[in-house]
C-alpha positions in Angstrom: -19.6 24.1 -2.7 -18.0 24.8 1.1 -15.9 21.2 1.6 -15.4 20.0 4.9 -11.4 19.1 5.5 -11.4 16.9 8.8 -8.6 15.6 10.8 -9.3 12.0 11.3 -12.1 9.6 10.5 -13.5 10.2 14.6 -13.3 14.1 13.9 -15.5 12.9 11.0 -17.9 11.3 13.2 -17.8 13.7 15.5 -18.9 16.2 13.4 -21.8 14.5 12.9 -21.4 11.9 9.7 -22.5 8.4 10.2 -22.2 6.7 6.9 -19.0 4.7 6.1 -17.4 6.2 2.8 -14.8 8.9 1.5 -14.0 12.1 3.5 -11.0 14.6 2.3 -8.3 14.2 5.1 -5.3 16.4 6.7 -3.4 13.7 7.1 -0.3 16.1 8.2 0.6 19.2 10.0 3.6 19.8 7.1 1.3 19.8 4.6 -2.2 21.4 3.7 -3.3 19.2 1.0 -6.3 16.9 2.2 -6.2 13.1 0.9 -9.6 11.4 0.1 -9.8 8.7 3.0 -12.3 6.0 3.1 -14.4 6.3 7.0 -15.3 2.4 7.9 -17.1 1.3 10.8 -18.2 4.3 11.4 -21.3 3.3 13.3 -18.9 2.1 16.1 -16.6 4.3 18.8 -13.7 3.5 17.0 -13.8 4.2 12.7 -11.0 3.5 11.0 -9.1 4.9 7.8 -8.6 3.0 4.8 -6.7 4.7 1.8 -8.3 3.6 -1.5 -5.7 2.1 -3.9 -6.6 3.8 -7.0 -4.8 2.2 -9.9 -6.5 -1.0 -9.0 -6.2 -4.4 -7.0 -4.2 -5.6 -9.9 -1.0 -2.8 -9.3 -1.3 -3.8 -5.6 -0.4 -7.5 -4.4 2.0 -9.6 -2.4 3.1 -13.3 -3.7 4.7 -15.6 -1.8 4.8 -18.2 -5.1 3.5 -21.8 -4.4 5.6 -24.0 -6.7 9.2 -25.5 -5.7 11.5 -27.0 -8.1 12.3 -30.7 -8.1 15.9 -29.5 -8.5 16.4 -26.7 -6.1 19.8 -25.3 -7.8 18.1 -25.2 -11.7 16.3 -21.6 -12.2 13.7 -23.7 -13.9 12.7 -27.4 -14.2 9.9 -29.7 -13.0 8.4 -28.9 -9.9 7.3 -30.6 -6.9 3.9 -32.0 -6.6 3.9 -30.6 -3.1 3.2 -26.8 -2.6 4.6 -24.7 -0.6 3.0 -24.4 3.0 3.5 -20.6 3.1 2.0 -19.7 -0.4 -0.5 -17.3 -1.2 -1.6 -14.7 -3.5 -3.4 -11.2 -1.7 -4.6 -8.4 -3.9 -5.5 -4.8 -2.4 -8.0 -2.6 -3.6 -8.1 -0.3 0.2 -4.7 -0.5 2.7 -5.4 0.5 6.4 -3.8 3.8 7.0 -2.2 5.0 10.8 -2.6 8.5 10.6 -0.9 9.4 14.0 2.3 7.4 12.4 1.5 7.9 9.0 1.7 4.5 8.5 0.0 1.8 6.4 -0.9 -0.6 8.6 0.1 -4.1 6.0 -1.5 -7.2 7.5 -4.9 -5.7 7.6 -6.9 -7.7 4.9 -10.5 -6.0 5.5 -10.1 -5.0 1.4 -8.5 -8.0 0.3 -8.5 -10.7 -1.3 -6.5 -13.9 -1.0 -6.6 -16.3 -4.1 -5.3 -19.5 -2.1 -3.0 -20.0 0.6 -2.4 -17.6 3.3 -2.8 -14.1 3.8 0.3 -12.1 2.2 0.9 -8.6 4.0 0.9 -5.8 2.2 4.5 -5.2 0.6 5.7 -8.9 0.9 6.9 -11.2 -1.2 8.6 -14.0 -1.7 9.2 -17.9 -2.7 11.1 -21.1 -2.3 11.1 -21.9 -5.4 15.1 -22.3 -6.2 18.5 -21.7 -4.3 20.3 -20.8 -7.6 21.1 -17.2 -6.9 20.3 -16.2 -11.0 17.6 -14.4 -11.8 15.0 -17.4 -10.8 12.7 -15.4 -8.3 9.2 -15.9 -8.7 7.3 -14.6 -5.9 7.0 -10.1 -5.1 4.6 -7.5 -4.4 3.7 -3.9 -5.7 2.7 -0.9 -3.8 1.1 1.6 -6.1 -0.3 5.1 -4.3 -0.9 6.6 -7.3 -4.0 9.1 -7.1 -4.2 8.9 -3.4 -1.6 12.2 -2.9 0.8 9.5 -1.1 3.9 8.3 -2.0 6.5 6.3 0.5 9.2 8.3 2.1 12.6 8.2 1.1 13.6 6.4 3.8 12.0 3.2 3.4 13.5 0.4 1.8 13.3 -3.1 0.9 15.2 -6.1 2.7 15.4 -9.8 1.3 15.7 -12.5 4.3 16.2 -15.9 3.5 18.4 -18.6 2.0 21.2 -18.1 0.7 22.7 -15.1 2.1 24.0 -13.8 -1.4 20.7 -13.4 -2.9 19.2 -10.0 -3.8 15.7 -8.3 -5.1 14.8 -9.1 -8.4 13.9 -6.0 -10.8 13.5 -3.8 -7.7 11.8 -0.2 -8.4 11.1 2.8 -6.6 9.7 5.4 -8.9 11.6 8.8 -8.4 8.3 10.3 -6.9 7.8 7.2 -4.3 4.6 6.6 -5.7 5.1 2.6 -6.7 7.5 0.5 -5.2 7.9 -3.4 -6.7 10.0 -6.3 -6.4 10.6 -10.0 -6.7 12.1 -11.5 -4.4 12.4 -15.2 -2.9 15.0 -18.1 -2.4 15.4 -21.3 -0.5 13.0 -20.1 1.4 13.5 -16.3 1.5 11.0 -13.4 1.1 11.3 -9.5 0.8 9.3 -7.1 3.5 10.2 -3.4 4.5 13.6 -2.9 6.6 12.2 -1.7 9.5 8.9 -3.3 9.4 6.6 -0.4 8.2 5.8 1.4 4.8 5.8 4.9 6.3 4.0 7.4 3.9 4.2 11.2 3.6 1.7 13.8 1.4 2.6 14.6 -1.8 2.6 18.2 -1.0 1.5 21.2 -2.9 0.7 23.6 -0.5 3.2 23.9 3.3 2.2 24.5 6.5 4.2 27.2 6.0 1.7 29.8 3.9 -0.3 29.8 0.8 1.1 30.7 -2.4 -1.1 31.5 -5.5 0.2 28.4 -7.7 -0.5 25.9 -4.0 -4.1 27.9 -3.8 -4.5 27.2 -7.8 -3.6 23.4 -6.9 -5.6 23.2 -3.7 -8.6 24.4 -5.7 -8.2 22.2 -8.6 -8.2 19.1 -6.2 -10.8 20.5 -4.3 -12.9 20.8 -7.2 -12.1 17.3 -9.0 -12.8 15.6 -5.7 -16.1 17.3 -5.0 -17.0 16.7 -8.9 -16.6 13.0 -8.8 -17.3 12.3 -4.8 -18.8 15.6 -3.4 -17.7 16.4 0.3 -17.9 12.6 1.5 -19.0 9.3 -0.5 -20.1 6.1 0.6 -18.7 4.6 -2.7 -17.0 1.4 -1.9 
């Protein structure tokens, strides 16, 4: 089987595909690997490309936590019987992906779903749940690219912005391979969100722009084959 590697979800449609569903991807000219990238709206001028979260809706969400304690220096206690305004729970099973940045694009909730409350970007989190600068954080979020040959550059990080100035993430985690990045974060009010404002992403490469060696060609054609095995050479699979 001959797979099609395109350059973009238009070069897709250009080539003559119409159907929205999964297409393997060049997202970089440093890399020859091809990601599997999910083609939507495809019937329009404009598709778009949505990275498919494979380890599950569940390893990728943002909580901003809707209780507040009654007494706001405990770490725990009775809580207020009002919530807070800016709660809300979003789980990810697809992130919109910038390929001409390499970018995820975070407050695009096409694959989403919010539980109540507002709509939580993707890599946010936060609370205002207690000003005691303890371990007493309750809201966070999890980013977790693993299976999508992604993983978050080394120069992204996590800020908390909030109330007080002393507090800091809770339990944050970067996994040496920048695959999943978690936290919790919160205060009086506070919330965590990427430094800069984007989660810039990067291939995790096997085989460089710079030639082909015959362990990258042995990798290329193992993901070539376990892609077309399970999706072929595109998949409307939602």
């Amino acid at each position: 089987m001959i797979l099609t590697v395109f350059r973009s979800c238009a070069e897709v449609k250009t080539s003559g595909y119409s159907s929205d569903g999964h297409y393997l991807v060049q997202p970089s000219d440093r890399c020859k690997d091809p990601i599997r990238v999910y083609c939507h709206m495809m019937t329009s001028n404009s598709p778009r490309e949505f990275i498919t979260l494979v380890s599950g809706a569940e390893n990728n969400y943002a909580v901003i936590y809707h209780q507040r304690l009654q007494d706001r220096f405990s770490c725990s206690g009775p809580a207020r019987t009002q919530l807070y305004a800016e709660r809300g729970t979003t789980n990810f099973t697809k992130v919109r992906f910038d390929i001409a940045s390499m970018r995820i694009i975070s407050d695009d909730f096409t694959f989403a779903q919010t539980e109540e409350g507002k709509d939580i970007a993707y890599g946010t989190g936060g609370d205002c749940y207690s000003v005691n600068t303890g371990k007493c954080r309750k809201g966070g979020f999890k980013v977790d690219l693993s299976g999508t040959r992604l993983r978050v550059r080394d120069d992204v990080t996590w800020t908390l912005q909030g109330f007080p100035s002393g507090l800091q993430l809770q339990d944050y985690m970067k996994s040496p391979d920048g695959v999943v990045v978690s936290a919790k974060c919160g205060g009086w009010c506070g919330r965590c969100k990427p430094t800069r404002g984007v989660i810039l992403v990067e291939p995790l490469c096997s085989i460089p722009s710079g030639g082909w060696s015959l362990r990258s060609l042995q990798n290329y054609n193992y993901t070539c084959l376990n892609l077309s095995t399970v999706y072929g050479p595109h998949s409307s699979e939602r």
